[in-house]
N, C-alpha and C positions, 0 to 999 in steps of 0.2 A: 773319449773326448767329451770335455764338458761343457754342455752350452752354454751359452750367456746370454746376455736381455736380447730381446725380439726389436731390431731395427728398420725393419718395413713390416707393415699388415694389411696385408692383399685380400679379395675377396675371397681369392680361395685357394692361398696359402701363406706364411708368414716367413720372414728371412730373419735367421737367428745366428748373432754374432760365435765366431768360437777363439780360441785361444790362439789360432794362426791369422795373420791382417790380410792373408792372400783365399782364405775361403770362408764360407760360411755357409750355415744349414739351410737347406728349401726342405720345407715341414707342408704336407698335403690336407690341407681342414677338407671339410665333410661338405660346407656351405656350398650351394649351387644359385648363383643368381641372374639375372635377364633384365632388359630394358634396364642399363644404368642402374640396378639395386632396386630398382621398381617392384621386382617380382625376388622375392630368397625364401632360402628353405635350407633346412639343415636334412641330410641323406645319408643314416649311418654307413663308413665304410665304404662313402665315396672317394673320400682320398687316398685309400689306402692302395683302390685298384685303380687310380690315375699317377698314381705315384709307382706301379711295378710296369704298366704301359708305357708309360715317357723313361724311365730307365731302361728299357728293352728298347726301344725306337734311339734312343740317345747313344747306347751302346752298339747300336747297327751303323748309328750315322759314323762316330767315331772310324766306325772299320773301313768307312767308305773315304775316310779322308775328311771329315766334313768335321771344323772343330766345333767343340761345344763348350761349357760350361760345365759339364756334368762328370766328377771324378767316381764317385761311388756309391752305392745304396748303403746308409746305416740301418734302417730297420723299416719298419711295413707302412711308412709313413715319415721317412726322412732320408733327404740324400743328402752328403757332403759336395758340393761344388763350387767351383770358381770365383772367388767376388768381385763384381763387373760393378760398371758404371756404365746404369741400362738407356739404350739408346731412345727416346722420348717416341718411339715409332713402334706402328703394327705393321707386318709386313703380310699383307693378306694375296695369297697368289688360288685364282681359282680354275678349278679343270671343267665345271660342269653348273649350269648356272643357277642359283639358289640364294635365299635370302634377299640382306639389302639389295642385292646386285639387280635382282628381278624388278624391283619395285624401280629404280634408277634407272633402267633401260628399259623397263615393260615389255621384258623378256619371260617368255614360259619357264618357270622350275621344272629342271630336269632337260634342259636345251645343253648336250654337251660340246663344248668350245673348241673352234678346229686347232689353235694351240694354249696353253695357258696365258692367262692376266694376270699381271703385278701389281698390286694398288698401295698404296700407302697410306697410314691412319695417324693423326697427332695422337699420340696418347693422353687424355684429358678426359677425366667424367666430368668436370665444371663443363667442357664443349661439347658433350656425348662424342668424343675421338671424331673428330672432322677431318672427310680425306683430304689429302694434300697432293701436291704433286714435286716432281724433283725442285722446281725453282724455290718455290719454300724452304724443302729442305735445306738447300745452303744458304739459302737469305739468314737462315735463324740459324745455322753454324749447327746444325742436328749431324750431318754428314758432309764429307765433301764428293766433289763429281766421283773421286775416283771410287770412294768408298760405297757411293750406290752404285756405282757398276759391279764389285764386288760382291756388296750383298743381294743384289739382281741374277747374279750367278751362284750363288750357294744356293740361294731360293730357290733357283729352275733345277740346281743339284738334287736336292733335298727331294723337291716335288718329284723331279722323276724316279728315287729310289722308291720314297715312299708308296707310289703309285702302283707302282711294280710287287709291293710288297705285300701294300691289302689286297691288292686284286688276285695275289695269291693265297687271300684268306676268305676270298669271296665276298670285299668288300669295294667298292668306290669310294675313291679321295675325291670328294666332291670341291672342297676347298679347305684351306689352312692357315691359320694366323700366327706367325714368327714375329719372335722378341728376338733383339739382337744386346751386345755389350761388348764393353770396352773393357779388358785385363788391367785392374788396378791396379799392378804394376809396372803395364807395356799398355798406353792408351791408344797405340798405334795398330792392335792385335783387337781387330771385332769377330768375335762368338756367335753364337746360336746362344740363344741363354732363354729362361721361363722353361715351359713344359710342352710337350706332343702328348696330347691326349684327346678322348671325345670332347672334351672340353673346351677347345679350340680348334678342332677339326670336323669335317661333316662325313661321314662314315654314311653309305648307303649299303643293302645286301644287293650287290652284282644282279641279282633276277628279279625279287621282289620291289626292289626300292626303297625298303623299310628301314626308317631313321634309327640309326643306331647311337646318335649325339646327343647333345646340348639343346637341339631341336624338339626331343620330347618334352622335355621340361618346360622347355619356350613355349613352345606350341600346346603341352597340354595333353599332350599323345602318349602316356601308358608311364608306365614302370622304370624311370632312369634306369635306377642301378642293375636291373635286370639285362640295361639293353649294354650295359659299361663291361657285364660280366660275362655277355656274348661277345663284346670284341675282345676281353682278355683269352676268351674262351678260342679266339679264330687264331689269334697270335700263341695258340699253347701255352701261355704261362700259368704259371699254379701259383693262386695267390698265396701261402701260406710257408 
């Protein structure tokens, strides 16, 4: 399969057209960046292990019932998948309280939550993704009621597979940020669509507490790629 021109370019990855109008390529770049673009850096060979991690977790969700986006890995840094018409939302559900969430409620990092929370983000870096709440959503035609009920349940799906999954790698899903989309050729059929990776998840070690995400970077705390190839490392995959 032959690519063709690059039709989105993300921070930290690009959507490449291909010779079928029902899928196209998600390509993994290396760039890691924080605060709105504020803070970036290029991390050789970070996309290559966020790109074998979100195909491993995509290809679990799948088994669970859970549809995605996601058809197959072409190579150590490119999946063929679904081409969707992405829904202008972050769907951020968290288990254990950390980040903005802290600073919002002036809540202790590390307060774990007696069930999860669903939050919703506009997607926009002109707004820095300002939450919203369901009446937005359908004020602005993003979703209807039924469909955030919907994906209010894939989310709680998701969450609790996933949960279940790192805690069996000795890791906490502290929280998680879901893209979803519409099958460009059934717009009636909303996906899981973007990536599962440390990248948009907060990975702690079950004992230590130690960030295993997108948090060291942020924060300043040690060796990304180090901590990217300890959770490839807890989920057994062999990058290569």
């Amino acid at each position: 399969m032959l690519p063709g021109k690059i039709i989105y370019e993300g921070k930290a990855k690009s959507i490449i057209e291909t010779k079928d109008p029902l899928t196209v390529i998600q390509h993994f770049k290396d760039d890691v960046t924080a605060f709105n673009k504020k803070k970036h850096e290029v991390i050789k060979g970070k996309g290559i292990i966020n790109n074998f991690i979100s195909a491993f977790i995509m290809e679990k969700l799948e088994k669970m019932v859970i549809n995605t986006h996601f058809i197959k890995t072409l190579n150590e840094r490119e999946q063929l998948v679904k081409k969707l018409k992405i829904v202008p939302l972050e769907v951020v559900v968290r288990n254990i309280a950390a980040g903005s969430f802290c600073k919002r409620f002036n809540i202790k990092e590390g307060k774990r939550l007696t069930s999860p929370i669903i939050e919703f983000f506009y997607k926009n870096d002109n707004l820095a993704d300002p939450m919203v709440n369901e009446n937005h959503i359908i004020y602005f035609g993003w979703l209807s009621r039924k469909e955030i009920e919907k994906i209010k349940i894939i989310t709680l799906k998701a969450n609790t597979f996933l949960t279940n999954l790192f805690s069996n790698a000795g890791m906490d899903l502290v929280d998680i940020k879901l893209e979803f989309g519409r099958l460009i050729n059934n717009s009636t059929k909303i996906v899981l669509a973007d990536e599962i990776s440390p990248d948009n998840c907060r990975f702690w070690d079950k004992n230590t507490h130690k960030k295993l995400d997108k948090d060291i970077f942020r924060l300043s705390l040690g060796d990304l790629k180090e901590a990217y190839l300890e959770v490839a490392k807890r989920l057994s995959l062999k990058l290569d």
